[in-house]
VMD Tcl script that draws the C-alpha trace (Angstrom):
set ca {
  {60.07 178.46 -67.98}
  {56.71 176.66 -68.74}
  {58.41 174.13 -70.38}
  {60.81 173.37 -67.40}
  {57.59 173.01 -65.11}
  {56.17 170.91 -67.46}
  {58.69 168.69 -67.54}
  {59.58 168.52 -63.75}
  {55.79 167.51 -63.50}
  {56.28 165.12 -66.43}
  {59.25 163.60 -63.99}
  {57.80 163.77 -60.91}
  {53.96 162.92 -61.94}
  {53.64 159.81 -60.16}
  {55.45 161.20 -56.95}
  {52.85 163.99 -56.53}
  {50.09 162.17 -57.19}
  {51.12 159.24 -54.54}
  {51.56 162.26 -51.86}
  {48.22 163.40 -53.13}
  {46.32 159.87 -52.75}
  {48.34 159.01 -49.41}
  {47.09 162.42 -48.36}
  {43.37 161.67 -49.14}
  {43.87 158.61 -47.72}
  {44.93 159.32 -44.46}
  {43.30 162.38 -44.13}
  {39.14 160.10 -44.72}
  {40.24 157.84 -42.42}
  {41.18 160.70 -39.74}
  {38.04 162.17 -40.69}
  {36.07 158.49 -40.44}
  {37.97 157.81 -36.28}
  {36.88 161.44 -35.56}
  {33.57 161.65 -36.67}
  {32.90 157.68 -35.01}
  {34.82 158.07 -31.42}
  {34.36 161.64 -30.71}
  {30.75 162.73 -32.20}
  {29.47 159.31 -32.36}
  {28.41 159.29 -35.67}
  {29.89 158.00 -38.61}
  {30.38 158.83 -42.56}
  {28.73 156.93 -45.12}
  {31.53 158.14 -47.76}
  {35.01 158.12 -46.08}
  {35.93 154.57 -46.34}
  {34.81 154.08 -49.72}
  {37.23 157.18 -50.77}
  {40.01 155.93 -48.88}
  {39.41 152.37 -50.32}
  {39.88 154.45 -53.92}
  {42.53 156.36 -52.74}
  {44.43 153.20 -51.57}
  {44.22 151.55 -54.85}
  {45.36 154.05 -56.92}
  {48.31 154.45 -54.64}
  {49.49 151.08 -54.69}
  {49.22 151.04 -58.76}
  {51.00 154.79 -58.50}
  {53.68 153.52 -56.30}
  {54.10 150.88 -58.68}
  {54.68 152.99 -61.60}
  {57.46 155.14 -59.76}
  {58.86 151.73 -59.00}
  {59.10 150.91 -62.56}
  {60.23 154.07 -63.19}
  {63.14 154.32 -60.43}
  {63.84 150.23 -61.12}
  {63.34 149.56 -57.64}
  {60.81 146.87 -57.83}
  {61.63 143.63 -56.37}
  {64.06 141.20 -58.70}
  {65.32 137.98 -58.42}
  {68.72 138.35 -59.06}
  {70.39 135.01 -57.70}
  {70.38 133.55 -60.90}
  {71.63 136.80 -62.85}
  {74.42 136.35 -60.70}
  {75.49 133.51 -61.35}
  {75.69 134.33 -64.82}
  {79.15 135.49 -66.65}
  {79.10 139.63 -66.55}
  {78.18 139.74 -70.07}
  {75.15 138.05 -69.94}
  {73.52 139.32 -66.87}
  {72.41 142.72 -68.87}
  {71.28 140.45 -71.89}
  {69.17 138.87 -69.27}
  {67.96 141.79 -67.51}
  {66.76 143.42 -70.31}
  {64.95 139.83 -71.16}
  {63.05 139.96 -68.05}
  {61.70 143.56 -68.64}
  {61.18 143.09 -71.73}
  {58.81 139.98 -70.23}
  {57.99 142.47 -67.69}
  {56.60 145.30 -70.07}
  {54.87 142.31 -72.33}
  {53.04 141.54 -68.87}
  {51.76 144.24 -68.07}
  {50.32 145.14 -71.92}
  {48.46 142.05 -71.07}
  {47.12 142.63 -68.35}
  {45.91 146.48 -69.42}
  {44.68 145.35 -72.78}
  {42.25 142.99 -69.94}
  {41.45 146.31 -67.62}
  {40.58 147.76 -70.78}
  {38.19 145.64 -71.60}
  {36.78 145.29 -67.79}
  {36.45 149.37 -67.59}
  {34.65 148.81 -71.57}
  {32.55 146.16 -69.84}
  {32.03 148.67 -66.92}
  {30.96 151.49 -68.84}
  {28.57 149.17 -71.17}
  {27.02 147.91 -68.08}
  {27.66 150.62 -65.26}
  {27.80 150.02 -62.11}
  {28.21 152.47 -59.09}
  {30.05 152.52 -55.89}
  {27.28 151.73 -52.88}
  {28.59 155.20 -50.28}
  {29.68 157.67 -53.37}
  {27.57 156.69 -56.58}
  {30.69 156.90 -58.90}
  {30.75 154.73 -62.07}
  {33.35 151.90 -61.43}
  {34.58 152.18 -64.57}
  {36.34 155.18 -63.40}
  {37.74 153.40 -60.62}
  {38.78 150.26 -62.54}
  {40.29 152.76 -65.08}
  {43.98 152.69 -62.72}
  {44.37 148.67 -64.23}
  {44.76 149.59 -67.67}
  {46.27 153.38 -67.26}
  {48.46 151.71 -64.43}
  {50.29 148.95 -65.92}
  {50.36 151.09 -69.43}
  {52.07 153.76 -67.59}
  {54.44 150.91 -66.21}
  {55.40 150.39 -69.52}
  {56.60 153.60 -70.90}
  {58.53 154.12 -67.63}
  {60.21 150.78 -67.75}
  {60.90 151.34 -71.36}
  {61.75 155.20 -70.94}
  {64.55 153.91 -68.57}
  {66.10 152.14 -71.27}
  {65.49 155.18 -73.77}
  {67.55 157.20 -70.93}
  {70.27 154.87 -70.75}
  {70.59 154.52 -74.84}
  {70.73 158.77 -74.25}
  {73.77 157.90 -71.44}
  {75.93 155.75 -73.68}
  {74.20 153.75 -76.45}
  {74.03 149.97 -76.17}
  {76.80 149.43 -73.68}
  {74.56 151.24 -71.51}
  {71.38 149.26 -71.60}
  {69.63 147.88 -68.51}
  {72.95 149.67 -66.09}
  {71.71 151.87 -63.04}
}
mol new
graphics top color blue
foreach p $ca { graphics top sphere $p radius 0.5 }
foreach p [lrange $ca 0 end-1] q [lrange $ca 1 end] { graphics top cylinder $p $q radius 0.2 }
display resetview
């Protein structure tokens, strides 16, 4: 039983937390028209949040596009390969893909080191950037294992001849 939930989280991780952040989101920027147009004051925090909230969403919705392959590809030229080759070169461009993105988080890691060496807070809320930053790195890592735990799940389906289908 516990283990089912924890793996229906485990699957559906980055969906809840996008409908979490979206949530958040939406919900400081209500908060922000309210308090400005109808008690004519305003929120020094609400903004900032929904700034947060924003970013992490975009980096979340990018992991459950990695996950469900529905990022953008360019495909033209797959196409126009024989049948054969087109999975040989999709599986070439995420494996590009995943080197990409290990890149790029080994360089978040070092900006959120850097941030945490040297902190520096958010003007409205007073929370250490690092913490904010910390989505680059954990983001494009997470992209990663979900690009490559696609593969993993189509090995699972039907070994090799499987690779890089939908």
């Amino acid at each position: 039983m516990i283990g089912r939930l924890i793996r229906e989280f485990y699957q559906n991780f980055e969906r809840f937390f996008c409908a979490f952040l979206l949530v958040l989101m939406v919900s400081c920027l209500a908060a922000q028209v309210f308090f400005r147009f109808v008690l004519n004051a305003s929120l020094t925090w609400s903004e900032e949040l929904s700034r947060f909230a924003f970013i992490w969403a975009v980096y979340m919705g990018a992991i459950l596009g990695a996950k469900e392959r529905i990022h953008i590809r360019v495909t033209a030229t797959q196409l126009l390969l024989p049948p054969q080759y087109r999975r040989f070169m999709t599986m070439l461009a995420d494996l590009v893909w995943v080197l990409v993105n290990l890149f790029f988080a080994y360089q978040g890691f070092l900006q959120v080191g850097h941030l945490m060496k040297f902190t520096y807070t958010s003007p409205a809320l007073g929370w250490n950037m690092a913490y904010i930053y910390a989505i680059v790195p954990l983001g494009f890592m997470l992209m990663s294992v979900r690009i490559l735990e696609g593969y993993w799940r189509d090995y699972e389906r039907g070994g090799l001849a499987a690779l890089g289908e939908d």
